[in-house]
N, C-alpha and C positions, 0 to 999 in steps of 0.2 A: 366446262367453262361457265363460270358465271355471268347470265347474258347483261346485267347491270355495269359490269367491268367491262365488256367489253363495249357498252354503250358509250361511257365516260372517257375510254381508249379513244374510239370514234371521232367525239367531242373536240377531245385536246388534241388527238393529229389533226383534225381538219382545218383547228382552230387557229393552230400554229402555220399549217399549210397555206390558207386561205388567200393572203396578201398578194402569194407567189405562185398562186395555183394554174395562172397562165404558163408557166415554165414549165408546165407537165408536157412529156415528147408526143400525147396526142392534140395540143391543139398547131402541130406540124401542118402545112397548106393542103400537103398532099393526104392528111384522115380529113380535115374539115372537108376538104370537095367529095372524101367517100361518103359521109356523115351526111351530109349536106342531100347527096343525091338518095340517102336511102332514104330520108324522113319526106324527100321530095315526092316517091313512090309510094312509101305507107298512106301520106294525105291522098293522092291520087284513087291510090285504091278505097279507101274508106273514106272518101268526101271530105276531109280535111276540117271535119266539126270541133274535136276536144281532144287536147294530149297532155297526160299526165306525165311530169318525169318525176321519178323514183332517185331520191338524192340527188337532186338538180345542181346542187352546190352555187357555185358562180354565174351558174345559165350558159355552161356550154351547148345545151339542146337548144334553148331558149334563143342563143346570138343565133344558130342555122335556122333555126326551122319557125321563127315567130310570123314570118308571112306567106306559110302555108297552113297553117291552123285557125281557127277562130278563136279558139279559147286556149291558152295553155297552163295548166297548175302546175308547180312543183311542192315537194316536200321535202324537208331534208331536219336533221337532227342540231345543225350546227348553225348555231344565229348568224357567224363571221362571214360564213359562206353567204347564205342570204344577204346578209347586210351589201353585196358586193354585185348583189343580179342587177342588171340594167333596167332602170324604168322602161316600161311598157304599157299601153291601154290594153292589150289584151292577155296581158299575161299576170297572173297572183302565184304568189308562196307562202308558205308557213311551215311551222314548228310540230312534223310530226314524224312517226315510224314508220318504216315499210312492210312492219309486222299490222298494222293499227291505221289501215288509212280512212280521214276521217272524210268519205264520201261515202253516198249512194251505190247500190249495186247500179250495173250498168250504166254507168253514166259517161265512161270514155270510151274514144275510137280506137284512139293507141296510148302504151301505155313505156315507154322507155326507161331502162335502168340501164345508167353510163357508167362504168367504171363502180361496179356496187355491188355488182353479188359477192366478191371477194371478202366483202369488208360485215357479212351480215352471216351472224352463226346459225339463224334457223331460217334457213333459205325455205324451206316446206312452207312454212307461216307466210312468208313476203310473196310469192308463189301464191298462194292461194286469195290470198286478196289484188294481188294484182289481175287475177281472174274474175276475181269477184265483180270488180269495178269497171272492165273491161264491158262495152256492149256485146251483143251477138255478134261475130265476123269480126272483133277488133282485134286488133293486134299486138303483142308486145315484144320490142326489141330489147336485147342486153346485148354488151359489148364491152370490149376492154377490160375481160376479168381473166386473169390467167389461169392458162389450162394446166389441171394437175400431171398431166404427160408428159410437160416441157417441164416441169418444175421439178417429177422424180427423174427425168434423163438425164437432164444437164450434169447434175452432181457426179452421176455415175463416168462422168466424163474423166473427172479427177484420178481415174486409175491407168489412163494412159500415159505413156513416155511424154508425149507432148500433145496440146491440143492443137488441132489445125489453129492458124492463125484467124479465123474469121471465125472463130468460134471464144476466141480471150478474151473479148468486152463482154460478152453474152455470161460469160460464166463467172467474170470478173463482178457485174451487176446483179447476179442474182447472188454469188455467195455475199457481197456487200450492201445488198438494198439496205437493210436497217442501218450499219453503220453512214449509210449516206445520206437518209433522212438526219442522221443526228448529228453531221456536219452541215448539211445544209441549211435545214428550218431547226435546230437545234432541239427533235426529238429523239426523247430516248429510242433506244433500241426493242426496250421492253414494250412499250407503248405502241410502237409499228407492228410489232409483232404482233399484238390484241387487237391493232384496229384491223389487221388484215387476216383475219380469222382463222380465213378458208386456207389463207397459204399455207398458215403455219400451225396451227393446230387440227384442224377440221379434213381438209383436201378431199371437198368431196364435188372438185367442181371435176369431174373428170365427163366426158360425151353419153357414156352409161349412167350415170349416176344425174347427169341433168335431164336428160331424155325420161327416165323413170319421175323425177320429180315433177316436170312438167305433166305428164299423164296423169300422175296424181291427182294435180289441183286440175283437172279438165281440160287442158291445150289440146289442140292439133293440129296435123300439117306441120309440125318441128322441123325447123331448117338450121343444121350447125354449121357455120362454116370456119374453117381454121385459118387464122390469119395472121401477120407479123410472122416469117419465118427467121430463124437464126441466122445473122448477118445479113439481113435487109439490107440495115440501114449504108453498112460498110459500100451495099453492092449498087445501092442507088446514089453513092456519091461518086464510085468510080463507072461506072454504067450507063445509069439512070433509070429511068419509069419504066423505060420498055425492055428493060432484062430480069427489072424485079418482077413485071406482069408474067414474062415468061416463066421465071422461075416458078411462081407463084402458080401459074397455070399445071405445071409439071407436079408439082408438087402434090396438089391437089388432085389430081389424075391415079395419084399412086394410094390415096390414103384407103384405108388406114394405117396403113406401114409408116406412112410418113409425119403421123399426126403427133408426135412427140418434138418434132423439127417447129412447130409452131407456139408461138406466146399465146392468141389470145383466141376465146371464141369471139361468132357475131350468131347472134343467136335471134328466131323469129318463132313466134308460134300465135294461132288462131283460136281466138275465144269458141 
């Protein structure tokens, strides 16, 4: 893949997305209070001096977490999204890559990418300067990027007589993700495809495959954990909180057997 095309991908989905980008199902109450309480933790543990976020977009790191940090930077590719972050004294952004970040070595505490490794074809690159930039003992969290395990299961689902029912919107949204941007924010199909790289050409977001990259650029102490399982959401409307925790707890209990039953990582590792 051409990484300039898929820059330009990036660009115009974001670009079109931007306006509407509150309407994504993670600024949901129930991730903003997990969200909320992990960056609460990260400042905690590392003094809560400087955090970079990696494709900040809109400033969803930025609304949680701007009065536990001193300083917070972002960067991101796309002006629309910038144009869109909430003023702040101690927060700045600009116009850059997550292969190319235009800082200092060591200069952060923590270092957050939301909803972004998905969307960047040479994850090695972004990876390593997110290290770079990282102080000694900093931290960087990723989240909200989909796991290639749930993404090769699901399909295989399609060879059964019927699907459980609480598995139909799940398989209904991933075989339609593209056509649904392109009814929604009216992009193309081709274009979602390119901005979301890792999905659909690359898929090398799988638990072995991130774990080996992070070693790479120098992380450790890697913590995965697999989150959003299939029919959460069905089960916290009929249910609620405390049957998706249990589920969630079970589930987890069982992995890695289980780890194809989950959407997304939340991923940590130490400089």
């Amino acid at each position: 893949m051409d990484p300039s095309e898929i820059k330009k991908a990036n660009i115009e989905f974001h670009s079109r997305l931007a306006s509407k980008y509150r309407e994504q199902p993670f600024f949901r109450p129930e991730n903003l209070r997990r969200v909320r309480s992990l960056l609460s933790s990260m400042a905690a543990e590392t003094g809560g001096g400087r955090l970079l976020d990696i494709g900040c977009g809109t400033g969803f790191i930025f609304d949680l977490g701007h009065d536990l940090f001193a300083q917070l930077d972002g960067i991101d590719i796309t002006p629309q999204m910038l144009d869109l972050v909430t003023p702040r004294p101690n927060v700045r952004t600009r116009i850059a890559a997550a292969e190319a970040l235009p800082f200092e070595d060591a200069t952060f505490d923590v270092v957050t990418m939301y909803s972004v490794l998905h969307h960047l074809p040479d994850l090695a690159s972004a990876l390593h300067e997110a290290r770079r930039v990282l102080r000694p003992g900093g931290i960087l969290y990723a989240d909200e990027s989909p796991s290639r395990h749930y993404l090769d299961a699901l399909p295989r689902l399609s060879a059964l007589p019927a699907l459980p029912p609480a598995l139909v919107p799940e398989f209904d949204r991933l075989a339609n993700d593209a056509r649904t941007f392109s009814e929604l924010y009216q992009i193309s199909p081709n274009i979602t495809r390119l901005a979301m790289v890792q999905n659909y050409y690359v898929g090398g977001l799988t638990e072995e495959n991130l774990r080996e990259l992070l070693a790479a650029a120098g992380f450790s102490n890697v913590s995965i954990r697999f989150r959003r399982f299939a029919g959460e959401d069905d089960l916290r409307r009929r249910r609620g909180e405390s049957a998706v925790a249990e589920v969630q707890s079970y589930l987890s209990s069982v992995l890695p057997i289980s780890r194809a039953l989950f959407k997304f990582f939340e991923l940590k590792a130490h400089s």
